[in-house]
N, C-alpha and C positions, 0 to 999 in steps of 0.2 A: 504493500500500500504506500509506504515511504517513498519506493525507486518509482513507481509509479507518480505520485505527486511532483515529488523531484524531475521527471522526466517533464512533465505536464509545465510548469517551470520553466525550466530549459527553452521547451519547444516555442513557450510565448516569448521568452526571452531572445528568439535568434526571432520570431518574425519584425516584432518591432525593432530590435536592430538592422535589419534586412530593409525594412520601411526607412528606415531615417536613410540607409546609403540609398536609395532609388528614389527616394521622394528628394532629400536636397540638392543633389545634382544637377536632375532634371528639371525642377521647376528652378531654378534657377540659370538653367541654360534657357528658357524661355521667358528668364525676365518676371517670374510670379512669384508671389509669396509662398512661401513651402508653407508658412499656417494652413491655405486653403488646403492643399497637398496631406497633411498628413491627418485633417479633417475628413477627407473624403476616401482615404485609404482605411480609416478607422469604420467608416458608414461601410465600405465591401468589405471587411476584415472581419466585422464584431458580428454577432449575434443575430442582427437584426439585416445583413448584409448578404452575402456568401455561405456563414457559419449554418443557415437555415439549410442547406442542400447538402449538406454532408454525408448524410444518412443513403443517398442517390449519385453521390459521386466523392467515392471516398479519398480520394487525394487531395481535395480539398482541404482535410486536415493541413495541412501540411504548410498552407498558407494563410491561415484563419484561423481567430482566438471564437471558441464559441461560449467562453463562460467570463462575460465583464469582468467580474468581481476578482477574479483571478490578476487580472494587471493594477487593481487597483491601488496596490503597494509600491508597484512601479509611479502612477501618476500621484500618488503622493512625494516621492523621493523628488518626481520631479519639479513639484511645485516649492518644496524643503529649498533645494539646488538656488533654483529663480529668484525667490525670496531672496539667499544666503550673496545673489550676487546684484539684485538692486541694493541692501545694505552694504555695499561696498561703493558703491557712487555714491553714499553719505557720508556726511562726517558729522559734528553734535554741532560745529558751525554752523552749515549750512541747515540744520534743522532747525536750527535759533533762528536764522535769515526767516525759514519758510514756515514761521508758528502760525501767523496768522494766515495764512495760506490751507494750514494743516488744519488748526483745531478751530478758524474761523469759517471758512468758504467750506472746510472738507465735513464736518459737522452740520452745517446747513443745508449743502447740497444731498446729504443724506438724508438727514432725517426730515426736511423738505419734499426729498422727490419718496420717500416712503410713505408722508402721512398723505401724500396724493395718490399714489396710488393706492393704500388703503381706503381712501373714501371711494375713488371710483369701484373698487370691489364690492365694499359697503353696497355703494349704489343699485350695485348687479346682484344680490343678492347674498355674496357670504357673510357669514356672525363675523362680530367685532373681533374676539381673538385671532380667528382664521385671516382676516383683511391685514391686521396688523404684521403676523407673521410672514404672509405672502410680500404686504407691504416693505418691510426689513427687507423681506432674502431678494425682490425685485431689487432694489435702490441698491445694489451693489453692483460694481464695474468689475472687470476684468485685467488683475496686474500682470495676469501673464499675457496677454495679448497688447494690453495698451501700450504698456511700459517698451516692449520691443517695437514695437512699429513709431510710438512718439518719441521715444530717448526721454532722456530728464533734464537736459540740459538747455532746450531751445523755447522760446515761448508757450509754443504748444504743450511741449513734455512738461515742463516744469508745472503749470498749473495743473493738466491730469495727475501727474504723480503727487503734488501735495493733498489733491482728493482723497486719492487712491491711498496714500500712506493712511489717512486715518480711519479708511474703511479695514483696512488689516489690522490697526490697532482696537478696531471697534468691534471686530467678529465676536470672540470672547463674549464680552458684555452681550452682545446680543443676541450668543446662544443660550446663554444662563437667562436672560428677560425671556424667552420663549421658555424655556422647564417651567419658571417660575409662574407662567400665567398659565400651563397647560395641566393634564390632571397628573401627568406623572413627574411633573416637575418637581424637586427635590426642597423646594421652597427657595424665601427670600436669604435666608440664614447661610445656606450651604452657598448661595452665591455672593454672600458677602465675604465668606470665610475663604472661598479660593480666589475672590480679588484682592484681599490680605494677602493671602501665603503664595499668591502670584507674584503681587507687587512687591514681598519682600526678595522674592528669589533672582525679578529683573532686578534689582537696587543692587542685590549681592553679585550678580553677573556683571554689570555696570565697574562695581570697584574693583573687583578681582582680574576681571579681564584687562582692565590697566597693568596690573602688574606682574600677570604669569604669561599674556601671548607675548609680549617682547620678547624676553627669555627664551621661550618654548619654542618662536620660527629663530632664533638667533643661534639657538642649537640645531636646528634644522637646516639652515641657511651654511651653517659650516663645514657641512656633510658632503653640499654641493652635489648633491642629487635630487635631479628635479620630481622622482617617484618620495622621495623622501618629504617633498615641500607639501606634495600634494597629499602625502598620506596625514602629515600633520593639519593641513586645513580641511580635509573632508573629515579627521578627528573633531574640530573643533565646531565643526559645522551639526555634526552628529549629535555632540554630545551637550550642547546647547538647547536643539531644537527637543532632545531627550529630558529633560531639565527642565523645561519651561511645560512639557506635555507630563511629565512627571507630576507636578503641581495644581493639573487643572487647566492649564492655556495652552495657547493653540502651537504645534510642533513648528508654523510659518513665523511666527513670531519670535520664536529662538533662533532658528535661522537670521531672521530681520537684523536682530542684535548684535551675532558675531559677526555679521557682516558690518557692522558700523562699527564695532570694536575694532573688527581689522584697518579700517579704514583708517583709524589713527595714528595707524603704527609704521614705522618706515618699511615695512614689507606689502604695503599694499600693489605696488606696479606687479610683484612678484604671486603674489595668489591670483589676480585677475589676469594674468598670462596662465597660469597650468588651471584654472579653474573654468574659463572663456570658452573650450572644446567641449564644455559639459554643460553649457548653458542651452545651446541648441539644439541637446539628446533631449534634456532635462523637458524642453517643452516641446519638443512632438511627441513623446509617451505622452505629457499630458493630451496632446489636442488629437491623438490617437483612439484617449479613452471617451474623449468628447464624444470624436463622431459613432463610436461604440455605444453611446445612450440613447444617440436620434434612432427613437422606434418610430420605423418606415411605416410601417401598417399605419400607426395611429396618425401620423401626419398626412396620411392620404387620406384617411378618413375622415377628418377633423380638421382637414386645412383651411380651411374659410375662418372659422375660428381661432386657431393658433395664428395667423398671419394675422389676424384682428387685434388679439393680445399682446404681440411681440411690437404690432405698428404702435398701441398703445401707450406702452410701457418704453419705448423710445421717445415718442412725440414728448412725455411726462420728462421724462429727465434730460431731453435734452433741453427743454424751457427752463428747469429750474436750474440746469448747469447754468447754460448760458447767459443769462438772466441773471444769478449771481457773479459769474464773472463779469461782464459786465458793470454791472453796481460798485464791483471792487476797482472800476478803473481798467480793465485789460479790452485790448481793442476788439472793434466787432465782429475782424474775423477773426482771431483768436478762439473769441469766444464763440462762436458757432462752430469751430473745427473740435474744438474740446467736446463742443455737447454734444455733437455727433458720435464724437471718438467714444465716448462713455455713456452712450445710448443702451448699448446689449447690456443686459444681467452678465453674472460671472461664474466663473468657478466657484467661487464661497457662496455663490447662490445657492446652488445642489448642497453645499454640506448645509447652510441655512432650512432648505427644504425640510430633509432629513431628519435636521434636528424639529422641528415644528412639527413634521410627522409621527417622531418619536413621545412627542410632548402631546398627541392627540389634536393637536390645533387644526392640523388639515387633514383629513382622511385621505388616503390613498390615491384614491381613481384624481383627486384634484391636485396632489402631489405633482403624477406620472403626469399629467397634462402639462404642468407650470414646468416640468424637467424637461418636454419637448421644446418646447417655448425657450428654454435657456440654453439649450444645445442648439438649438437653430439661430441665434443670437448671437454665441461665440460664432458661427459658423459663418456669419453676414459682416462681424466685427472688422476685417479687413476691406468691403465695400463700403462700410460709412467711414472709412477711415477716407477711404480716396476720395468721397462723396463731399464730406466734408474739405477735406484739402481745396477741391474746386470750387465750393461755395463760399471758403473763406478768400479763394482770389479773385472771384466776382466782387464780394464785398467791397475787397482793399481797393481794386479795381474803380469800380466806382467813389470810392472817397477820394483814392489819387488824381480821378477828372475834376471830382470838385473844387479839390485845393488846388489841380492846374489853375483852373478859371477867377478861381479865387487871388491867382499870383499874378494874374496879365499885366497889371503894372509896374509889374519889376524892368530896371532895363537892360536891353537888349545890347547893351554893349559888353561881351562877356566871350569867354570862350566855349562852344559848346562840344562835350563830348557823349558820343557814342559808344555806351556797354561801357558797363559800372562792375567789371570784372578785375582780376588782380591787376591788370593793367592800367584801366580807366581809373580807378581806387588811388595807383600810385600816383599818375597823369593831376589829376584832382589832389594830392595831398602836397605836391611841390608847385600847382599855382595858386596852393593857401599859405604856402609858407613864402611867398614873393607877394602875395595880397591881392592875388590879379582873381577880378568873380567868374565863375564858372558855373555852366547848369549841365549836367548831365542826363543819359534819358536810357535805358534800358527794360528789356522784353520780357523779365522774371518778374513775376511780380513780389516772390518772397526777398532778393535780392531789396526791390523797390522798398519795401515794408521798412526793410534791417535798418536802410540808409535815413529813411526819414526818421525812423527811431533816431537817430544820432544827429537828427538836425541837418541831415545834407539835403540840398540842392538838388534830389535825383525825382525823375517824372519814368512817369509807366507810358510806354507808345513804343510803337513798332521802329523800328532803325529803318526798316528795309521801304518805308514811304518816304516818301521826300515830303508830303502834307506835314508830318509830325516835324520837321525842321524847319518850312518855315512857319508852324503856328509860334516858334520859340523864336522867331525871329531871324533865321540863318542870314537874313538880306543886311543884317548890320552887326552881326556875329563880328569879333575879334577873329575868331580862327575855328577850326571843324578839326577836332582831332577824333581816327576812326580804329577802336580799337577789335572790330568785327573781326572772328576766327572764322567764317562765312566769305573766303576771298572772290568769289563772283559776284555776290552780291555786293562787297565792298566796291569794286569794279566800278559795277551799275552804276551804283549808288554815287563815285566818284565823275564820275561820265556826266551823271546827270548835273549835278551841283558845280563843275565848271561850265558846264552851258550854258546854265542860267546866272551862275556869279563867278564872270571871267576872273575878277579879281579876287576873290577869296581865298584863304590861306588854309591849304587843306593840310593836315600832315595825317599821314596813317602808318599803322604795325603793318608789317609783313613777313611772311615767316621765315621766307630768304633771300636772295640775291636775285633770283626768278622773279619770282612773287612782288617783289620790289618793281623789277622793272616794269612789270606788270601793272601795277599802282600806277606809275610815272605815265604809262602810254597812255592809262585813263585821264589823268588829269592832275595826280597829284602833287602841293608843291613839295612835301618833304615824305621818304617813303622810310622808314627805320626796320631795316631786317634783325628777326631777334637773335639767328645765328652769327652775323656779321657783329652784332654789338654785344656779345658775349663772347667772343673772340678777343676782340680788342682790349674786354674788361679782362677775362683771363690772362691777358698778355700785358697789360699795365702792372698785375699783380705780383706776375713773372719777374718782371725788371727791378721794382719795387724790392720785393724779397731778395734779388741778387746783389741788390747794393749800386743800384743806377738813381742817380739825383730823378727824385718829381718833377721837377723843371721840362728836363729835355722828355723824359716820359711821357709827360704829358700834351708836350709840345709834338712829339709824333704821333702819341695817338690820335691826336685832332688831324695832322696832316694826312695820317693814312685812314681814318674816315672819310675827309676829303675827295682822298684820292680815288678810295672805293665805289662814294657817293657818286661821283663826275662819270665812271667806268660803267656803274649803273646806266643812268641818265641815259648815257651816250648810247648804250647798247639799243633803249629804248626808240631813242630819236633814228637808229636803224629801222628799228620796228615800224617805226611810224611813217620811215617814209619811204617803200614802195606803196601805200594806204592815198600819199598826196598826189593829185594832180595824173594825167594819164601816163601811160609807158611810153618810155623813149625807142622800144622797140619797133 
């Protein structure tokens, strides 16, 4: 019975590893999210997929888990994992930066978008405990889906993850408020006694881990084996998450902590390199087990309904995200790509279900429904991610027309440049530090967003019109610097603008000596190859370093740009003219 389980094991063990090598590769040779990918390998794999034909075609085994509960250990470990390495992109800093982010907006937007949707259930018919419970376990997001597609670092990431941080902090609490209100719940007592003897245990992990992980990776670290680094942080990782579920709270939450413990310590570059390869096994077993709960039958037959309750339960939190962001001051498209992004229920919805189940709050058959509903949600989470991306640059979109039109009387004596990329950026930051005004204009609109954030001068409009230069005025432009990596259209674009402003002062990038000449025969007055002026610079450096006076260095470098420049040109002005006048032939 033992070699048999053990086998049984094994076998699920080598499919979902077999799943991650064929699922990551390949959606990612196509440009897709492998979320969708090991979603939809989990829906033919589980139970409810494939696993159903077994019995009529027995090889099947072989590719297909047909009993959930059996990985379920696995999709724990991997959400343990996830936890253990967003807690490493914290520090206690940055969590003091983001309090009110955390326990102001993240508190709100909870228990906001919870007590709405408990009233609309209310409304629909279920008792007050049952609304409440569905209400909780709906109003949570998804940190293993969000966190990886938004990052924590960038506008968007940063407000979801300070959400989302105190929804992890909040599980806990809010599986003990459902025992508490249900018939089998343990009462108010038992749940005040494990947020005591939790809260002492984080407080004791808090101090301790200051002064035993130094030590412990500094003995690790001396070993100088990278199997050695890693065996001690998935130690530490383990026996954390062991400790805190030990106690009463939730096994992600120990995770959480070592991972912000670590973060303080100068071995952090060093765990998030051997630990990085296990972040992305970590969450396809989870999103494997996901698509293993979507019961196909029941969603066929009750789809009208379930697509009623998931559009529901979306429209509700994304109002009340956005909504609150918003109010807190973050911009509007911001705040629409957040409320989108944290639209679906989560993973901690199902253990929320479960618990509410367990606690009598919801019977069964309304459990199994609200579970399709949240597997179908993770399952959509990567489309309102892009959904939202697009509605947040419509938005910015439009407020950048406004404050164009808003600007018309700036004037037009100024240099303008084309594409606010590493080049345009620099182009722009050496005619600030000479005090000469500049307007820039570039195609991204997140690009656009960043710079106005910072006070710049940058507009949203197509390069590739000439309408969008001269509404900026190009007819009394100082100069047109083009810093387009699109060199036909650069061309064009140059073709165009010395026919209409013979005298205007174009300078453009080009990528080489070609390409240069190329620029020159459109019309350009100054064409800068970037392999020709990293030559020059590598070769000033040369001389410099040899022990050649600056002087004369520099005095040739300028002569042999010169000289290059005119070589260019010239070649052009060949170009150009069998182009003039008829053949002498």
């Amino acid at each position: 019975m033992a070699l048999e389980t053990s086998s049984t094991g094994l076998h699920d063990a080598l499919v979902i590893l077999g799943a991650a090598g064929i699922v990551i590769p390949a959606f990612s040779r196509l440009r897709i999210t492998p979320v969708i990918g090991f979603i939809i390998f989990g829906i033919l794999a589980g139970p409810y997929g494939l696993a159903r034909f077994i019995d009529d075609f027995s090889w099947l085994r072989l590719v297909t888990i047909s009993d959930q509960k059996a990985i379920a250990p696995f999709a724990e470990l991997g959400i343990v994992l996830l936890l253990f390495t967003i807690g490493l992109e914290l520090s206690f800093a940055r969590l003091r930066s983001m309090r009110r982010l955390v326990f102001g907006v993240g508190s709100a937007q909870l228990f906001g978008a919870g007590a709405l949707i408990a009233l609309a259930l209310l409304i629909s018919g279920e008792s007050q405990n049952s609304a409440i419970g569905l209400g909780l376990a709906l109003a949570l997001s998804s940190t293993a889906l969000v966190v990886p597609i938004s990052g924590t670092t960038g506008p968007v990431g940063r407000n979801a993850f300070g959400m989302l941080l105190f929804e992890d902090l909040a599980l806990v609490p809010i599986v003990f408020l459902l025992g508490s209100l249900g018939a089998a719940g343990a009462g108010l007592d038992a749940f005040g006694r494990t947020l005591f003897i939790g809260g002492l245990t984080l407080a004791a992990m808090l101090v301790l881990g200051r002064f035993l992980l130094p030590p412990l990776f500094a003995q690790a670290a001396r070993t100088k084996s990278p199997e050695m680094f890693l065996s001690v942080t998935l130690l530490v990782v383990i026996a954390s998450s062991l400790l805190t579920l030990s106690t009463g709270l939730s096994a992600i939450l120990g995770a959480l902590v070592a991972g912000l413990l670590i973060a303080e310590t100068a071995y952090l570059g060093e765990v998030q390199a051997v630990i990085r390869p296990f972040r992305g096994l970590a969450l396809g077993i989870f999103l494997i087990t996901v698509g293993m709960s979507l019961n196909l039958d029941q969603l066929v037959a009750e789809w009208p309904l379930i697509l009623a309750a998931l559009f529901g339960v979306v429209l509700i939190k994304f109002v009340v995200t956005a909504g609150l962001l918003r109010l807190n001051g973050v911009r509007p498209g911001v705040s629409a790509e957040v409320g989108l992004l944290m639209g679906s229920p989560s993973e901690t919805t199902l253990i929320v279900l479960t618990a509410a189940a367990q606690a009598a709050l919801v019977d069964s058959q309304t459990a199994s429904f609200w579970q399709v509903v949240t597997a179908l949600g993770l399952t959509i989470t990567p489309v309102l991610a892009r959904i939202g991306h697009r509605v947040a640059n419509r938005i910015e979109m439009r407020q950048s027309v406004a404050q164009d039109r808003s600007d018309d009387g700036i004037s037009h004596d100024r240099t303008i440049i084309i594409g606010y990329g590493r080049v345009g950026r620099m182009v722009a930051a050496m005619l600030d530090a000479h005090e000469q005004p500049w307007i820039a204009i570039e195609g991204d609109i997140d690009t656009v967003t960043r710079a106005r954030k910072d006070q710049k001068p940058v507009r949203f409009a197509d390069a590739h019109k000439l309408e969008s230069l001269v509404a900026l005025g190009v007819a009394s432009a100082r100069a047109v610097v083009m810093t387009m990596d699109d060199h036909v259209q650069a061309a064009r674009l140059i073709r165009r603008l010395r026919t209409r402003y013979p005298e205007l002062t174009i300078v453009a990038r080009a990528r080489d000596t070609e390409h240069a000449a190329e620029l020159y025969l459109a019309g350009a007055s100054d064409a800068v190859p970037e392999t020709l002026e990293s030559s020059l610079q590598l070769s000033e450096a040369v001389l410099v370093d040899l022990g050649v006076a600056m002087g004369p260095v520099i005095a040739s470098i300028h002569e042999k740009r010169d000289e290059l420049r005119q070589a260019i040109k010239h070649r052009a002005e060949l170009d150009r003219a069998p182009r003039l006048g008829p053949s002498k032939r």
